[in-house]
C-alpha positions, 0 to 999 in steps of 0.5 A: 513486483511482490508485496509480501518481498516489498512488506517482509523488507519494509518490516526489517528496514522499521525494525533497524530504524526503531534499533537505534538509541533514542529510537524514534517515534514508531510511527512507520514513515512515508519516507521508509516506504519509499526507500524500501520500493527504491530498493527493491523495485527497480522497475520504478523511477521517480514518485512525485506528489502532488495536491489537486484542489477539490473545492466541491469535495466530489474527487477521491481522496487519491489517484496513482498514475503511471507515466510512459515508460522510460529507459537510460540507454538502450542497454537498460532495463525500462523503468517508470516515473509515477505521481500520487495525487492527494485531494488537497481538501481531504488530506492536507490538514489531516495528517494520519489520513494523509499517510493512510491515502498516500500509502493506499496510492503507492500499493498500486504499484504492485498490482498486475497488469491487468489490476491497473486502470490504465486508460480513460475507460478503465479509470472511468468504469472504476469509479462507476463501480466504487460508486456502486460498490458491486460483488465480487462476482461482478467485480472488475480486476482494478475494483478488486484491486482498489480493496487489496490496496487498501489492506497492503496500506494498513499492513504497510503502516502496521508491519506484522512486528509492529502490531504484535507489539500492541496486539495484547494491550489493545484487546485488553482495553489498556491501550485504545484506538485514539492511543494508537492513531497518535503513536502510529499516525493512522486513522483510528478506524485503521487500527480497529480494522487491524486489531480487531479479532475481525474473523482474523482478516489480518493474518488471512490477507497476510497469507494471501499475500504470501501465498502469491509470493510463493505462486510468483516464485514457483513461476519464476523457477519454472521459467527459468528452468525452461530457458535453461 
């Protein structure tokens, strides 16, 4: 499963939705996002969310879990159910950040095998080092991926279009964060994080991320050449 496939899909499924007369608030849904993993990640079964309580407010704000493989008949490819859980106390009454936690849950869906927190063990050595927040000469593959998830939530919720729509009036000061946070239903310090000239992070995690489409493609080919 790509990302850059998953975002280049998401960004033109927005773009038709947004087509239609009256366009409709350009705030990028959940719902869309789920439609275009559907779509294109077939791998994938059925995403449940749910609300886990945190009273003493110690638990992160979400959890993506795996569930066992299943198939329909033996003839089928295998696919996987999965559930997202949000902290009930952190997300439930703060919609832009419940948005941001739930897309942030379901990139995990394009980590690799060996990104994924697949065990008690994995799970717990990755909240050690979230906790401690190490280089990333003595990271993990999940801690590495926990960051590049957050990154895939920011793009997925302001598409590459998306941003260049605001990208002028926002760095010329005539429209703000606040502003964007309400048209986008995103955390303000989302939007910083996009629109800012931050070294150009944005278009450099973009071609990151193409870049490994291009590797898993060239792969792909080789494979396929060598079988037939």
């Amino acid at each position: 499963m790509s990302f850059y496939r998953f975002l280049m899909d998401l960004e033109r499924t927005h773009a038709a939705l947004l087509s239609v007369a009256p366009a409709p608030a350009p705030a990028v849904k959940i719902s869309t996002i789920l439609r275009v993993i559907n779509l294109y990640c077939s791998e994938v079964g059925k995403i449940t969310f749910r609300y886990i309580p945190d009273p003493t407010n110690r638990l992160q704000a979400g959890n993506f879990i795996w569930l066992d493989e299943e198939r329909t008949s033996p003839y089928d490819e295998p696919y996987r159910d999965a559930i997202v859980y949000l902290n009930e106390y952190k997300t439930k009454d703060n919609l832009p950040f419940r948005r941001l936690v739930s897309t942030k849950e379901l990139m995990h869906i394009f980590d690799s095998s060996d990104e994924r927190a697949g065990s008690r063990e994995t799970v717990s050595k990755l909240l050690a080092e979230i906790a401690s927040q190490p280089t990333s000469e003595f990271s993990s593959a999940p801690y590495k991926a926990e960051g590049e998830a957050r990154w895939k939530a920011y793009m997925a919720l302001i598409p590459p279009t998306l941003r260049e729509k605001y990208l002028n009036d926002y760095r010329q000061g005539s429209i703000s964060a606040d502003d964007l946070s309400c048209q986008l239903q995103v955390p303000a310090f989302v939007v910083e994080a996009v629109m800012l000239d931050n070294g150009g992070l944005y278009e450099k995690m973009l071609q990151k991320f193409r870049e490994k489409e291009e590797l898993r493609s060239k792969r792909n080919l080789i494979n396929q050449g060598s079988v037939d």
